[in-house]
N, C-alpha and C positions, 0 to 999 in steps of 0.2 A: 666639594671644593674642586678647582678647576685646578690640571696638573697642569704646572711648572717646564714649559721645555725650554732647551733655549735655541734658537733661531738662527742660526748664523750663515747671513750672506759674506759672497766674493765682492767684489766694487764692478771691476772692468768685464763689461761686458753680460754681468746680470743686476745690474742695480740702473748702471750709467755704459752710454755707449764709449767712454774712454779710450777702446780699446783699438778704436781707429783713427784718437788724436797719438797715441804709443806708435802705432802703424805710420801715420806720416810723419814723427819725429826720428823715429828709427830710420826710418825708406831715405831721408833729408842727407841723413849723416853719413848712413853709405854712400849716397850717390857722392858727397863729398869726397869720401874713401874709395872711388872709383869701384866698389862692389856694389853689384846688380842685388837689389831687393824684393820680393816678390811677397803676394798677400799667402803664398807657400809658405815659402821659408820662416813667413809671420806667425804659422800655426806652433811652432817650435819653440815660440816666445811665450806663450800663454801661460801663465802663471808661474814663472818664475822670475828669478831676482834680475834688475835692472844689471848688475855687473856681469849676471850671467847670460843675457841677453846679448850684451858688448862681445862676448868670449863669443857667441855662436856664430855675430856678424863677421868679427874678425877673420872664425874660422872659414866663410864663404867667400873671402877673401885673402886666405891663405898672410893673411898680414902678421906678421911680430910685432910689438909694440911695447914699450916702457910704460912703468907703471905713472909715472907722471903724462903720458901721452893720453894714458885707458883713464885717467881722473878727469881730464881736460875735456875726453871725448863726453865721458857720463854727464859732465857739468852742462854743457854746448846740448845733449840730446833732453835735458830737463827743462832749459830756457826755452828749447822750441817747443817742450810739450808744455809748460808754461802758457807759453804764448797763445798756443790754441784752445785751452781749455779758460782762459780769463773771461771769457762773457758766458761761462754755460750758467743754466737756470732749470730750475722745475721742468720746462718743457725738453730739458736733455733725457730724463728719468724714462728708461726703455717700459714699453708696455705691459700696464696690469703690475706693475712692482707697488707702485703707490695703494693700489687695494690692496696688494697681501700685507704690506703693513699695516696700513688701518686697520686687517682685522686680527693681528694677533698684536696689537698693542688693546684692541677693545677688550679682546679675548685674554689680556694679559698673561701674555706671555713675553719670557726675555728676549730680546733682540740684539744682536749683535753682528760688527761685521769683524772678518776675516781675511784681511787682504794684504798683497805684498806690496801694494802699492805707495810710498812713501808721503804723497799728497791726497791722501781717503781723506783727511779731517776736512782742506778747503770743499773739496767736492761735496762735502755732505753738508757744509754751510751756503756753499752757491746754490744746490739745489733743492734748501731748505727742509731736509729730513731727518739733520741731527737727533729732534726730539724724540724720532723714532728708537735711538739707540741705545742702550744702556750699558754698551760697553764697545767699544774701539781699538783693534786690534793691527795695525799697521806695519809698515817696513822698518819701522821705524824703532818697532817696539822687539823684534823678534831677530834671530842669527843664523835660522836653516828657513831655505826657500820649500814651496812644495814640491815634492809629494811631502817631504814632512811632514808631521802632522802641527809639527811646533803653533802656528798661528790661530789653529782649530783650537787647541788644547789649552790654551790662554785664554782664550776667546771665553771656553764656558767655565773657564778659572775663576773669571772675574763676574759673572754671575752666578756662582754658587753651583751648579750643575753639574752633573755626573758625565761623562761623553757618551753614553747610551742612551742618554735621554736630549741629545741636542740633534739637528738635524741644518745641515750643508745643504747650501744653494750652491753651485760653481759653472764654469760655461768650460774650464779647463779638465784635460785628463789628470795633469798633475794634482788639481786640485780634488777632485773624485776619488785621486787613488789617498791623497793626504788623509779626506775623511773616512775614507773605508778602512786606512790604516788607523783611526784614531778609534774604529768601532761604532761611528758616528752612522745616522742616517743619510748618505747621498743622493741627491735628489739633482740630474744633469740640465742645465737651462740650455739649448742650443740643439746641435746635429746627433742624434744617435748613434749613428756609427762611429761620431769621434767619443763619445761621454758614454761607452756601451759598458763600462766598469760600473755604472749608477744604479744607484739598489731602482728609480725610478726618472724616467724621461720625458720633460716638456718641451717643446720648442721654443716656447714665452713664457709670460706670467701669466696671459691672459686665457691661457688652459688649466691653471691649476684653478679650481672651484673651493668653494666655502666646504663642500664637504669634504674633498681630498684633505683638506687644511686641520679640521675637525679631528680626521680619522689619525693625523702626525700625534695630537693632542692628547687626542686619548690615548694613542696606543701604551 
C-alpha cells in the first residue's frame, strides 16, 4: 500500500508567479506615500501577513499612521493587486509545478496548499488546479503569519496527517523556517542562499524528478 504523505505547497512564488503582482501593488502605494520601494526591501515581504507588510513599508518611510488610514492603505493595495492578477490563466503556473502535481495526485497522495495569501482560492480557479487540492489553507483561515507554523499545521489537519509525514514547498525563509518549526519536511523553491534553512534546494520545479518525488513517499 502506497504511504499517505501530505503535500503542501506556498501560492506566491512556487505555484504562481504572484509575487511580482504583490511587488507592483506594494511599489504603486509607496510611491504614493512618497516612500522609495526597491525589489530589496521586497525580499522582507515574502511570506508574511499583508498588514505586516504595511508595518515595514511604513517603517521605510518613517510614516505614523491611524488605523483607519493602515485599513484604507491595505484596501487600495488589494484592488491594484486585484487588478493585475484578473486575467491570469494556466499559462501563469511557474515551471514543472503542473507535473509535480500530476504525479502525486496519480501517486495519490494529499495535496494541500499553505499560504498567507488572502485570494489563494481565485488563483487556483483562474489557473485551473483546484482539483489538484484537497485541502486549502489561506489568510483567511489562520491568525499568526510565518514563521509560524499555524498555516502548515492546519494544512495537514485537515487531511488527516501527522506533520512528520507532510513535506513544504516555499520560495520564503519565513516559510522554511515555519516548516522546520512544525517538524515538517522543507524543501526551498528558489535561491539557496536565501532558503539555506531547507532540509532540500531546487531552483524550480523543473529539477525536482519522479524519483526525488518517490523517495519523499516512501520515506
Amino acid at each position: 500500500m502506497t504511504n499517505k504523505k501530505a503535500f503542501i505547497f506556498d501560492l506566491d512564488g512556487v505555484i504562481v508567479d504572484t509575487a511580482r503582482y504583490h511587488f507592483l501593488a506594494w511599489q504603486k502605494l509607496a510611491q504614493q506615500l512618497g516612500i522609495e520601494f526597491t525589489p530589496e526591501h521586497n525580499e522582507h515581504l515574502k511570506g508574511v501577513s499583508r498588514v505586516r507588510s504595511l508595518e515595514i513599508i511604513l517603517n521605510l518611510g518613517s510614516i505614523q499612521a491611524s488605523q483607519e488610514e493602515k485599513d484604507k492603505w491595505l484596501f487600495d493595495k488589494n484592488e491594484l493587486y486585484l487588478s493585475y492578477i484578473v486575467d491570469m490563466d494556466q499559462s501563469e503556473l511557474l515551471p514543472g509545478v503542473l507535473d509535480v502535481l500530476k504525479f502525486l495526485k496519480v501517486n495519490n497522495q494529499y495535496i494541500a496548499l499553505g499560504s498567507a495569501s488572502k485570494n489563494a482560492r481565485p488563483i487556483l480557479e483562474k489557473t485551473d488546479i483546484m482539483q489538484y487540492f484537497d485541502a486549502v489553507v489561506d489568510g483567511n483561515d489562520v491568525t499568526n503569519a510565518k514563521p509560524d507554523p499555524e498555516v502548515f499545521l492546519r494544512a495537514c489537519q485537515l487531511v488527516f496527517v501527522a506533520p512528520d509525514d507532510s513535506i513544504v514547498f516555499e520560495d520564503s525563509l519565513a516559510g522554511i523556517q515555519a516548516a522546520n518549526s512544525a517538524r515538517m519536511k522543507s524543501i526551498g523553491i528558489g535561491d539557496k542562499e536565501i532558503l539555506h534553512e531547507a532540509e532540500f534546494n531546487f531552483p524550480d520545479f523543473t529539477r525536482i524528478n519522479e524519483q526525488f518525488l518517490r523517495s519523499l513517499i516512501d520515506a
